[in-house]
CHARMM-style PDB file with segment names, atoms N, HN, CA, C and O in Angstrom:
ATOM      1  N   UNK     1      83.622 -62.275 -52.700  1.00  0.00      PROA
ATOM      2  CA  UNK     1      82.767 -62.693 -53.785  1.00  0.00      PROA
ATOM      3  C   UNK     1      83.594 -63.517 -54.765  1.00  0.00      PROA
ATOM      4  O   UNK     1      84.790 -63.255 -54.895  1.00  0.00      PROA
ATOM      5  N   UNK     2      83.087 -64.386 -55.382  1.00  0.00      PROA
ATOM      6  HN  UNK     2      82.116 -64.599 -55.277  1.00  0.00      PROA
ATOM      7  CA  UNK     2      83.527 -65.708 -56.002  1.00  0.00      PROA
ATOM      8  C   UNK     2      83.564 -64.998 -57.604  1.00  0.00      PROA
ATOM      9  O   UNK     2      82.565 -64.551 -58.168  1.00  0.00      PROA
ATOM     10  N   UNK     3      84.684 -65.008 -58.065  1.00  0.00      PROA
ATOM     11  HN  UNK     3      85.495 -65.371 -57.607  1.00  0.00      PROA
ATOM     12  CA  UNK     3      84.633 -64.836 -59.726  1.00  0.00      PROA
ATOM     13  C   UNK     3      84.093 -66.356 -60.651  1.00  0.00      PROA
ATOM     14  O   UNK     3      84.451 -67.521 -60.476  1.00  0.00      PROA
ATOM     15  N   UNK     4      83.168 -65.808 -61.602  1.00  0.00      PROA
ATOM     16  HN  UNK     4      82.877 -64.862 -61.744  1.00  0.00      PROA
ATOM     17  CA  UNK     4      83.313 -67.107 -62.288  1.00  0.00      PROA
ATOM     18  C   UNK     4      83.834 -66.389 -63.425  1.00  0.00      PROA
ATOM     19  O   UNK     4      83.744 -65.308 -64.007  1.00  0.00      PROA
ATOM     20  N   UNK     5      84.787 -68.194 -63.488  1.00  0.00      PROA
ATOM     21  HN  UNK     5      84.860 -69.072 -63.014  1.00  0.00      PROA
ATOM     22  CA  UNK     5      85.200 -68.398 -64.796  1.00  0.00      PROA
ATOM     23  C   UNK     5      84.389 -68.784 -66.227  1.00  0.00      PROA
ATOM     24  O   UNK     5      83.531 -69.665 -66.286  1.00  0.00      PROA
ATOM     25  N   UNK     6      84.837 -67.930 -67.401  1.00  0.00      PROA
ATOM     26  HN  UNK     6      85.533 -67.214 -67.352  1.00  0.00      PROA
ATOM     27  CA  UNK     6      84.033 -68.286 -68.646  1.00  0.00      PROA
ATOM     28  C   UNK     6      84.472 -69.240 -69.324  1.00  0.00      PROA
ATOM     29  O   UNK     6      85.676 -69.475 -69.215  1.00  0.00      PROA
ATOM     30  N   UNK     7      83.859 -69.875 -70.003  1.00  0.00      PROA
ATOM     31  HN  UNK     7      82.881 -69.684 -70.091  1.00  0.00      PROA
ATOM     32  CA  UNK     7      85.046 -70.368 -71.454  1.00  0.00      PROA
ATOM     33  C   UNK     7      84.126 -69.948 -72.679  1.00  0.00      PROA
ATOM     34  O   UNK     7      83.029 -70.500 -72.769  1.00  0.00      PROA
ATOM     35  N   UNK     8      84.475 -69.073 -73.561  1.00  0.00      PROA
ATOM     36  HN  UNK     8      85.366 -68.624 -73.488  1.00  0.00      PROA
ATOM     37  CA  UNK     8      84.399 -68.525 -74.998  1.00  0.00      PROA
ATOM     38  C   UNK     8      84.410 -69.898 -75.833  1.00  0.00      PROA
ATOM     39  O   UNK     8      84.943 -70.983 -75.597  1.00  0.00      PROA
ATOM     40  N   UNK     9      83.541 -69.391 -77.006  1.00  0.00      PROA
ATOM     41  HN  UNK     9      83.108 -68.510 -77.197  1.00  0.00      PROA
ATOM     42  CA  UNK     9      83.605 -70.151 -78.441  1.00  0.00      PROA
ATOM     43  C   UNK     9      84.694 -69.559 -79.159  1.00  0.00      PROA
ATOM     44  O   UNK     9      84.708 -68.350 -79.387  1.00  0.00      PROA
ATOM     45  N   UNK    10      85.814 -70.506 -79.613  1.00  0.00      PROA
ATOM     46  HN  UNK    10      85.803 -71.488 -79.428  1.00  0.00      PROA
ATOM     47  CA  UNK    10      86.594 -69.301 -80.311  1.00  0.00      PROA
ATOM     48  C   UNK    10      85.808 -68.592 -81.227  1.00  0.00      PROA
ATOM     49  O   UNK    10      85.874 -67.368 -81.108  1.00  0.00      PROA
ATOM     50  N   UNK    11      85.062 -69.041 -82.133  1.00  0.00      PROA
ATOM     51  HN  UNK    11      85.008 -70.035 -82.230  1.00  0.00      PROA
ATOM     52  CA  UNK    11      84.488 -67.622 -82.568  1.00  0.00      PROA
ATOM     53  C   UNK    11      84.179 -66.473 -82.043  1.00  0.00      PROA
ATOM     54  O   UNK    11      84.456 -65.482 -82.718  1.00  0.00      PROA
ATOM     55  N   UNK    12      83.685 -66.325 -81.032  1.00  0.00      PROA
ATOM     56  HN  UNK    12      83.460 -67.130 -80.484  1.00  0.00      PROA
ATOM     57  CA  UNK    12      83.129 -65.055 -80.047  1.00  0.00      PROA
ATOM     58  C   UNK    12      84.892 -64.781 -79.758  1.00  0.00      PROA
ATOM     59  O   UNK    12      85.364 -63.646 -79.700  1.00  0.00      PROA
ATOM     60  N   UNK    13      85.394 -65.550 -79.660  1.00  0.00      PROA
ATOM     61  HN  UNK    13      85.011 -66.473 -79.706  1.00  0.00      PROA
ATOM     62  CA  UNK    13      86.467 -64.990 -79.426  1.00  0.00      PROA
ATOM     63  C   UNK    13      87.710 -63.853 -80.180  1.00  0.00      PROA
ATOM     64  O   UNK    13      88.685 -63.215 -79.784  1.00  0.00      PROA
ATOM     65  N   UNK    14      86.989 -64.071 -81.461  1.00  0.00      PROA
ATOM     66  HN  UNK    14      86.197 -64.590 -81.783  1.00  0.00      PROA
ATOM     67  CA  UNK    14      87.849 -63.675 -82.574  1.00  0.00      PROA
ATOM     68  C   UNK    14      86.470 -62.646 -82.862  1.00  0.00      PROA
ATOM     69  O   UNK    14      86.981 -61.531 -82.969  1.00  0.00      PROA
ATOM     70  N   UNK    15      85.358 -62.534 -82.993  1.00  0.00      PROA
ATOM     71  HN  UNK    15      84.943 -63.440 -82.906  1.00  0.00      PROA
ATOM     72  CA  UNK    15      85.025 -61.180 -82.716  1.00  0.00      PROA
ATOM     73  C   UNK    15      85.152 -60.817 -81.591  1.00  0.00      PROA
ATOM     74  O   UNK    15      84.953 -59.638 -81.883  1.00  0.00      PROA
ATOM     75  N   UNK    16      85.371 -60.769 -80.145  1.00  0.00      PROA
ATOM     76  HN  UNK    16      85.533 -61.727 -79.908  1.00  0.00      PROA
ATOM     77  CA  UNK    16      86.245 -60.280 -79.704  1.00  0.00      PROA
ATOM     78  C   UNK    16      87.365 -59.107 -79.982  1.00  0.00      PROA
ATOM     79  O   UNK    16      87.385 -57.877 -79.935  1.00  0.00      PROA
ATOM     80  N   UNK    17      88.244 -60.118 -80.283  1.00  0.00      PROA
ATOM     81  HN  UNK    17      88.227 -61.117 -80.321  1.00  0.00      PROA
ATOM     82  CA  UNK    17      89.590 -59.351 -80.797  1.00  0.00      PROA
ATOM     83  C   UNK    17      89.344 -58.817 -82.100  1.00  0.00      PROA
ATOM     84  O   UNK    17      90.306 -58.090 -82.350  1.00  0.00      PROA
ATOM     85  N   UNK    18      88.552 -58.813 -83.041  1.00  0.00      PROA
ATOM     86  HN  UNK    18      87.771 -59.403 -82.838  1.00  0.00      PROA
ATOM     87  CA  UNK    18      88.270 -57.792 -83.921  1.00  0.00      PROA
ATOM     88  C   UNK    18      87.745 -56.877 -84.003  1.00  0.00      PROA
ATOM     89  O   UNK    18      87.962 -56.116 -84.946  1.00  0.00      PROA
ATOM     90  N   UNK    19      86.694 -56.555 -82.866  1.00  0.00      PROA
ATOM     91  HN  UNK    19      86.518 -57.172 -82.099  1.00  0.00      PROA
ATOM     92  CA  UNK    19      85.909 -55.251 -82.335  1.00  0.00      PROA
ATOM     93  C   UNK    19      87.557 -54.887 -81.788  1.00  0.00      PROA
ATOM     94  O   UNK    19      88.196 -54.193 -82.579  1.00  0.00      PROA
ATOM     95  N   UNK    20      88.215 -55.269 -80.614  1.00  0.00      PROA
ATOM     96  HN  UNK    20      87.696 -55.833 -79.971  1.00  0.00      PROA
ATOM     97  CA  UNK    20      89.048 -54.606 -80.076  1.00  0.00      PROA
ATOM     98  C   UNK    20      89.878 -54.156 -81.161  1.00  0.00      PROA
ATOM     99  O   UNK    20      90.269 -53.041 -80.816  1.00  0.00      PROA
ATOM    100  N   UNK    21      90.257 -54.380 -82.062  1.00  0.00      PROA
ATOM    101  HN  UNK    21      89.940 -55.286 -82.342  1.00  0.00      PROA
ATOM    102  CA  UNK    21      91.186 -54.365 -83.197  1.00  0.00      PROA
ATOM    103  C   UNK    21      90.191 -52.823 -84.294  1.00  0.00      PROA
ATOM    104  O   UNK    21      90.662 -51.704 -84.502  1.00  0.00      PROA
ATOM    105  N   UNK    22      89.359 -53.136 -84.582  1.00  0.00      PROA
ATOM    106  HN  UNK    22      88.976 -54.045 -84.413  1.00  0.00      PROA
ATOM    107  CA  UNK    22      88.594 -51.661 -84.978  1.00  0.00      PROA
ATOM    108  C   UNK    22      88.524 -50.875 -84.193  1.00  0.00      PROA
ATOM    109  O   UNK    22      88.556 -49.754 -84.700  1.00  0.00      PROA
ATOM    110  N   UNK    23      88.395 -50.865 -82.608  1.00  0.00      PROA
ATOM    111  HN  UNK    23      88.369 -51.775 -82.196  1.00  0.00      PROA
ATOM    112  CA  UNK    23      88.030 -49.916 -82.173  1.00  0.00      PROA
ATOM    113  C   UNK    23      89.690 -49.119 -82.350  1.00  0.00      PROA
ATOM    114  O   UNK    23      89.758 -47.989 -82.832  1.00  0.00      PROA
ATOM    115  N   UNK    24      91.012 -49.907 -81.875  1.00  0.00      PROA
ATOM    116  HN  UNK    24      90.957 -50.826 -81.483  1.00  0.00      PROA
ATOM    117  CA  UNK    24      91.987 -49.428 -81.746  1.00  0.00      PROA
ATOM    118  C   UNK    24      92.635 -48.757 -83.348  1.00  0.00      PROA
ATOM    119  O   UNK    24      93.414 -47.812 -83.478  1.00  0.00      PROA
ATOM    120  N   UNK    25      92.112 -49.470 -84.257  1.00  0.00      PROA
ATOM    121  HN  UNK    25      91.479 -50.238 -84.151  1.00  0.00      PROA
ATOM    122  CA  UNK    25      92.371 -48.667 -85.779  1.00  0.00      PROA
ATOM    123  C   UNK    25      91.334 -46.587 -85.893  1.00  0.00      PROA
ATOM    124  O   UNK    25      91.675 -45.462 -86.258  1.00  0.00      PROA
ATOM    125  N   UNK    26      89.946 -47.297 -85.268  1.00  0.00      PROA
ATOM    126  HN  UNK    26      89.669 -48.211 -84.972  1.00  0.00      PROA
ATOM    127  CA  UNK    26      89.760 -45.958 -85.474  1.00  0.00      PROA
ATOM    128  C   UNK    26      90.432 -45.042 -84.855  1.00  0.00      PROA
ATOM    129  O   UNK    26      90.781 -44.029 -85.462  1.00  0.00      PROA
ATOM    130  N   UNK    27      90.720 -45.226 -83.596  1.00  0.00      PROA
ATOM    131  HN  UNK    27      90.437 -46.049 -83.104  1.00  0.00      PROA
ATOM    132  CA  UNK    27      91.348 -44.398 -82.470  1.00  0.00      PROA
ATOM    133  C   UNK    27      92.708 -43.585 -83.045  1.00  0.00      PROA
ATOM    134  O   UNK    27      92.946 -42.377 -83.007  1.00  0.00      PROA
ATOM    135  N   UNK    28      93.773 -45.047 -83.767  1.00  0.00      PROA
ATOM    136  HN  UNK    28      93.580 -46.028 -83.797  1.00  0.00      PROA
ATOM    137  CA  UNK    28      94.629 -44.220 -84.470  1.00  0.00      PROA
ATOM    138  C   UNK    28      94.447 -43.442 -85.549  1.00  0.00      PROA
ATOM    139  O   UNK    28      95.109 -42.417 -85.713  1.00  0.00      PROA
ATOM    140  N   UNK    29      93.507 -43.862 -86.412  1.00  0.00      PROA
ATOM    141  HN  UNK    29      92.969 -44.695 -86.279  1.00  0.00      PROA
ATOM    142  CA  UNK    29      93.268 -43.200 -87.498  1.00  0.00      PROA
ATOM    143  C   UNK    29      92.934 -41.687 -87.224  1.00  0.00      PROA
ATOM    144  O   UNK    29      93.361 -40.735 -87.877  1.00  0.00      PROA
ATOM    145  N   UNK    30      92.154 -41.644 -86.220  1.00  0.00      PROA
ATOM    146  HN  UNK    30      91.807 -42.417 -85.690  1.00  0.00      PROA
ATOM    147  CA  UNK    30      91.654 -40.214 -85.974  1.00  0.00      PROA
ATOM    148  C   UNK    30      93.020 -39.329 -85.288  1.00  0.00      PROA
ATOM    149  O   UNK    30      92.871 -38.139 -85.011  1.00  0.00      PROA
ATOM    150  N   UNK    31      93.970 -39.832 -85.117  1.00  0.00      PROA
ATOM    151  HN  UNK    31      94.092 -40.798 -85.342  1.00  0.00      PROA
ATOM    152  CA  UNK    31      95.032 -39.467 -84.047  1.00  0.00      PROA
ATOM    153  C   UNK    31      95.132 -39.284 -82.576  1.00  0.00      PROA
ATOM    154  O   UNK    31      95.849 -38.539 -81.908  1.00  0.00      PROA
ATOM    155  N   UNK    32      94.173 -40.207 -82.221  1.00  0.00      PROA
ATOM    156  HN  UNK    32      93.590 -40.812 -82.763  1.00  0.00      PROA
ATOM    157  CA  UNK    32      93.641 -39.826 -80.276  1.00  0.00      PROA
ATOM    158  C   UNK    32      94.512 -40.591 -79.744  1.00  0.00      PROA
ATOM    159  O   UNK    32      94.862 -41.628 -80.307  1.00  0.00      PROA
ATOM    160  N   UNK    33      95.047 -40.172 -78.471  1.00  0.00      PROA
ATOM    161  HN  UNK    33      94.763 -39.330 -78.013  1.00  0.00      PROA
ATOM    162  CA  UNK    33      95.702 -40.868 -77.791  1.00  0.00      PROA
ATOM    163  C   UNK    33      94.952 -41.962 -76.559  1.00  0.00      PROA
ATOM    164  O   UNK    33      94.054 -41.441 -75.896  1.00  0.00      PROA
ATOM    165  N   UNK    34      95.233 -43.156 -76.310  1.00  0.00      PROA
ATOM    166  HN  UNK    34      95.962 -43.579 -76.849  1.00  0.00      PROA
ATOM    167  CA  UNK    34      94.342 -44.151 -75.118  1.00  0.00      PROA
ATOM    168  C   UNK    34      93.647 -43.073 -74.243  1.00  0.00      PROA
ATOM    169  O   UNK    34      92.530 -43.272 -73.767  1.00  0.00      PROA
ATOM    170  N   UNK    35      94.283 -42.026 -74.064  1.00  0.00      PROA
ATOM    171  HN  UNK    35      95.191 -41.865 -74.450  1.00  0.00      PROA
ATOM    172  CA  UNK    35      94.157 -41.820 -72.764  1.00  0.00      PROA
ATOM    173  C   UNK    35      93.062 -40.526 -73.004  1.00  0.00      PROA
ATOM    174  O   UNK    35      92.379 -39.963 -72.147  1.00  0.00      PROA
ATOM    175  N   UNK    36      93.131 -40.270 -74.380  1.00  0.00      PROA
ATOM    176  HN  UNK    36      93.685 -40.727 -75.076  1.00  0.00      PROA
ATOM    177  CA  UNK    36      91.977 -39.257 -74.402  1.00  0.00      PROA
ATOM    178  C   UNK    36      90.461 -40.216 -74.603  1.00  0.00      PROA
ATOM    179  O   UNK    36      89.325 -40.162 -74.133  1.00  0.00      PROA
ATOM    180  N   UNK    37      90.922 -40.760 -75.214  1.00  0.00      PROA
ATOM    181  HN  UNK    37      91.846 -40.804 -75.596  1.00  0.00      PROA
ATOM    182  CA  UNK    37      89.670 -41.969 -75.707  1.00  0.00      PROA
ATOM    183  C   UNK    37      89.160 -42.172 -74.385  1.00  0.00      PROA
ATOM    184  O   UNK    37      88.038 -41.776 -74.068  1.00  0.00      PROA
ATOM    185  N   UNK    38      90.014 -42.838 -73.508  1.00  0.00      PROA
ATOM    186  HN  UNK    38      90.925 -43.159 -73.765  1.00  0.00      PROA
ATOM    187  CA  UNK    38      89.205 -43.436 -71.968  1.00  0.00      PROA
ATOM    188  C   UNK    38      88.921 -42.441 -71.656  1.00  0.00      PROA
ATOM    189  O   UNK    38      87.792 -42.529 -71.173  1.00  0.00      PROA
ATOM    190  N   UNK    39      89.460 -40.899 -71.606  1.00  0.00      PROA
ATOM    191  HN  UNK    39      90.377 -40.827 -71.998  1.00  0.00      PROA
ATOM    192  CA  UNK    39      88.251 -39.771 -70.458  1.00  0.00      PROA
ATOM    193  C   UNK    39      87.118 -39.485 -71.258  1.00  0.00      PROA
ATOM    194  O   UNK    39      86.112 -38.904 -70.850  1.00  0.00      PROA
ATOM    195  N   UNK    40      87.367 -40.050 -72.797  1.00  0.00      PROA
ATOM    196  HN  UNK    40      88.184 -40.522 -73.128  1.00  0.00      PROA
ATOM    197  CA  UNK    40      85.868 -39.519 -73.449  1.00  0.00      PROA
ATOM    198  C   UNK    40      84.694 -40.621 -73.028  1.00  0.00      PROA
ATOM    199  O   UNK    40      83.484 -40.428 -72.909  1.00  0.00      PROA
ATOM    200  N   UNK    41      85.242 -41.494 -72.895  1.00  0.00      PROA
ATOM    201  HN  UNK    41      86.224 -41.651 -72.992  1.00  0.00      PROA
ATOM    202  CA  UNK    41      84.490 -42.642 -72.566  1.00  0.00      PROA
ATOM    203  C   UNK    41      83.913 -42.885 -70.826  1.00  0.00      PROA
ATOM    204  O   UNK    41      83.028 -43.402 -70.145  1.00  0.00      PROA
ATOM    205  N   UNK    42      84.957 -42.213 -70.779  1.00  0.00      PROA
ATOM    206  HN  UNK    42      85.677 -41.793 -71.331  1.00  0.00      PROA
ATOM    207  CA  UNK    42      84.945 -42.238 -68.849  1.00  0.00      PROA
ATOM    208  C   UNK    42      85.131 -43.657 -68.215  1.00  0.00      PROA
ATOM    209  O   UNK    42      84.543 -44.279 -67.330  1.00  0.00      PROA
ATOM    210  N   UNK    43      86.133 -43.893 -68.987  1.00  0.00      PROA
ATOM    211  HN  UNK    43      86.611 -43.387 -69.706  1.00  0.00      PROA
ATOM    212  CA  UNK    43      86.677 -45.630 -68.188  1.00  0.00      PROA
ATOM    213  C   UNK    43      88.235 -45.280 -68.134  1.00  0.00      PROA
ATOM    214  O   UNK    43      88.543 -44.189 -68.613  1.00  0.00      PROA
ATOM    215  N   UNK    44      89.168 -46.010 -67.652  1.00  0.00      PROA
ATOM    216  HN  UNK    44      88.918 -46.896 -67.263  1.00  0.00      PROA
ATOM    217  CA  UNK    44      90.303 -46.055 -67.545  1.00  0.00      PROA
ATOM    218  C   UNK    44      91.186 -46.474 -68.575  1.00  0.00      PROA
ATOM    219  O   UNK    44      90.701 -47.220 -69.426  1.00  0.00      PROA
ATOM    220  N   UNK    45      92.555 -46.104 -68.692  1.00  0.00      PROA
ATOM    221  HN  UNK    45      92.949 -45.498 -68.001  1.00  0.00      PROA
ATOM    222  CA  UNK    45      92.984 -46.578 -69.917  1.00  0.00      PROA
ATOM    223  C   UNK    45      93.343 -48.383 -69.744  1.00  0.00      PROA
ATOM    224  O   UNK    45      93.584 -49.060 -70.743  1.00  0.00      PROA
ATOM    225  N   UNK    46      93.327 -48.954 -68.396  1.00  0.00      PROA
ATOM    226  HN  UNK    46      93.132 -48.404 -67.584  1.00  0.00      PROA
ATOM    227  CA  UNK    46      93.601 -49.969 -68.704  1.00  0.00      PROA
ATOM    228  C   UNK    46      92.242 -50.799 -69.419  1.00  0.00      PROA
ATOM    229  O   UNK    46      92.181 -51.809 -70.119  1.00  0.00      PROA
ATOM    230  N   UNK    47      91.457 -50.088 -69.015  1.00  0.00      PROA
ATOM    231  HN  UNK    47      91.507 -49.267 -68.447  1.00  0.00      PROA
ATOM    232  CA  UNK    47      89.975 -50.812 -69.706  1.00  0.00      PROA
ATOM    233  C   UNK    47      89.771 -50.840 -71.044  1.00  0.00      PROA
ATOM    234  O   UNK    47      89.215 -51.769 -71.630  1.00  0.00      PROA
ATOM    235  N   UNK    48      90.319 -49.584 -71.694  1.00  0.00      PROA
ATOM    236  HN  UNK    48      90.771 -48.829 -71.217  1.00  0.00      PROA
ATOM    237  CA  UNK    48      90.323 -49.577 -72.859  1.00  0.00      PROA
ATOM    238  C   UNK    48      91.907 -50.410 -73.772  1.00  0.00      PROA
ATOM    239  O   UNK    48      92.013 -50.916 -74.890  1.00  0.00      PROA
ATOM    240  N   UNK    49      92.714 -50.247 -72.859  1.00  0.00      PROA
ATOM    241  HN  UNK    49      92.628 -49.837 -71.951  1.00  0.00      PROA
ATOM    242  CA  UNK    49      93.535 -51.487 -73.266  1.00  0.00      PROA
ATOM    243  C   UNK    49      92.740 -53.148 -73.317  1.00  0.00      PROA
ATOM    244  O   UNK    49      92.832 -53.726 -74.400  1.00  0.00      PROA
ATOM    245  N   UNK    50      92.375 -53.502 -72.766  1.00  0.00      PROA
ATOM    246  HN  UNK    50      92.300 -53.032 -71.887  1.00  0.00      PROA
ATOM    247  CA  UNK    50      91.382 -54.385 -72.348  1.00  0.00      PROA
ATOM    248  C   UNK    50      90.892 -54.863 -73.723  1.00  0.00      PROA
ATOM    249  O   UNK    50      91.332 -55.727 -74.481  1.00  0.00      PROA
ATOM    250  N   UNK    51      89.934 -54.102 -73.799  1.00  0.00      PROA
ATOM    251  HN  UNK    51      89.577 -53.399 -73.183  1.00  0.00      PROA
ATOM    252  CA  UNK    51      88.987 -53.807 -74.439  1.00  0.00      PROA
ATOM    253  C   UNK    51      89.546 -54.316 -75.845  1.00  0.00      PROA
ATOM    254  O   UNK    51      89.096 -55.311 -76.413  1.00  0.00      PROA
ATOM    255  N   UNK    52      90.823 -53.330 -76.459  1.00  0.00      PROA
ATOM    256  HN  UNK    52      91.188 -52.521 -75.998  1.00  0.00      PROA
ATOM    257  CA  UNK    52      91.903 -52.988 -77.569  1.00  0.00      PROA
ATOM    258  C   UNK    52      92.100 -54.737 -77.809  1.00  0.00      PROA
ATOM    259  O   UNK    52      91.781 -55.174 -78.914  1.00  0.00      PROA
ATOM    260  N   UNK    53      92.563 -55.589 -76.882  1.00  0.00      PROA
ATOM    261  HN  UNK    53      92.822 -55.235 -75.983  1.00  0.00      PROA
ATOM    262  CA  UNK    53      93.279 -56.819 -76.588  1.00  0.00      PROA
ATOM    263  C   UNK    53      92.312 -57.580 -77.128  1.00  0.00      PROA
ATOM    264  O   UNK    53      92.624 -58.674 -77.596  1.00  0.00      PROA
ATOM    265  N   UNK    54      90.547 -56.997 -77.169  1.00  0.00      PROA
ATOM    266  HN  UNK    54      90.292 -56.107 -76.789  1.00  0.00      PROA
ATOM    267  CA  UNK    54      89.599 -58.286 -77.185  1.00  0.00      PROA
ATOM    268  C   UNK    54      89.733 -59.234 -76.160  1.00  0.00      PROA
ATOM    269  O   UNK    54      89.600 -60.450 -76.297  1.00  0.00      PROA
ATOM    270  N   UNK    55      89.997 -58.640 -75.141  1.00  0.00      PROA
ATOM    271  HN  UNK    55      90.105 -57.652 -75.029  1.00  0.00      PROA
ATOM    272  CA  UNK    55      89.752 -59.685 -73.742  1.00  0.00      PROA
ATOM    273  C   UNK    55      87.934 -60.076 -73.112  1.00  0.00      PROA
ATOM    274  O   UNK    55      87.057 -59.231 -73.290  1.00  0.00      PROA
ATOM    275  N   UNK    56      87.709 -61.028 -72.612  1.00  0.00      PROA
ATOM    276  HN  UNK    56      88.422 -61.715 -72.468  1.00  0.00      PROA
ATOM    277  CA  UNK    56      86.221 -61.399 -72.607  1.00  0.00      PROA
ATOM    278  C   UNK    56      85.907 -60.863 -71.129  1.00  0.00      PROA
ATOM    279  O   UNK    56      84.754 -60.504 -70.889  1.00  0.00      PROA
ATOM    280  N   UNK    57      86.724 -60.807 -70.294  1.00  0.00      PROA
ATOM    281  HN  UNK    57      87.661 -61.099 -70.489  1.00  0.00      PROA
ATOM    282  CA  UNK    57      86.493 -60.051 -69.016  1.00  0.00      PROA
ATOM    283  C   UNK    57      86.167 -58.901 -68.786  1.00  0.00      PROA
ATOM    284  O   UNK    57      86.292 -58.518 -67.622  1.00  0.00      PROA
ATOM    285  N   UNK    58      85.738 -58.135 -69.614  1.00  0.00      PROA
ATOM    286  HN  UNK    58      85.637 -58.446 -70.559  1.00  0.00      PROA
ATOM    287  CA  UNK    58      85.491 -56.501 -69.873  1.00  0.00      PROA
ATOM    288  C   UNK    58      84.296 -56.389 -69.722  1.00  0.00      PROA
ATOM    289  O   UNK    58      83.672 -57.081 -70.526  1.00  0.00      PROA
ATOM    290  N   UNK    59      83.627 -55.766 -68.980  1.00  0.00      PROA
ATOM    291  HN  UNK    59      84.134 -55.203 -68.327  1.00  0.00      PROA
ATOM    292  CA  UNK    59      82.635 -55.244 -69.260  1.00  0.00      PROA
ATOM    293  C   UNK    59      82.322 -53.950 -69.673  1.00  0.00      PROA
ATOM    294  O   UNK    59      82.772 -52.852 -69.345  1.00  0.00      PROA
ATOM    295  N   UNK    60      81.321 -54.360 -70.586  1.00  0.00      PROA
ATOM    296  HN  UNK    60      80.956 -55.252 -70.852  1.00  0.00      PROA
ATOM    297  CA  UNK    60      80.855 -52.845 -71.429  1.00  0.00      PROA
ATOM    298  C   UNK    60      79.195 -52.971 -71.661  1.00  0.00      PROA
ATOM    299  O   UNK    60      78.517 -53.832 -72.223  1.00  0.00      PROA
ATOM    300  N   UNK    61      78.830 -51.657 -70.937  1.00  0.00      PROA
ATOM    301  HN  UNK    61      79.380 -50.957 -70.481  1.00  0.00      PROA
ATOM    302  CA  UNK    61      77.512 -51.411 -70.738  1.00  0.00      PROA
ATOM    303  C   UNK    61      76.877 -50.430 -71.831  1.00  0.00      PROA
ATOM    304  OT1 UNK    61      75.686 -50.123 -71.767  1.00  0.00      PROA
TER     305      UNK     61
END
């Protein structure tokens, strides 16, 4: 199966990385570690690294 490639507005891009950027402030704030966060979530920690990065390849349902 064929990946397509995106190209982002940098704006979308920079919310993006600012959702990823809150989500990773609350996470510390509360004191959770990646790895508890991803089994609460039930994704992997690289996803939620992902995610953390504001990368556009993520999917989240």
């Amino acid at each position: 199966m064929k990946r397509t490639k995106y190209t982002l507005l940098p704006r979308l891009t920079k919310i993006l990385e600012e959702l990823g950027e809150d989500i990773k402030l609350a996470r510390l704030r509360r004191k959770l570690s990646a790895e508890q966060i991803a089994e609460q979530a039930g994704i992997s920690r690289s996803t939620l690294w992902q995610i953390e990065k504001g990368l556009p390849n993520v999917s989240m349902g």
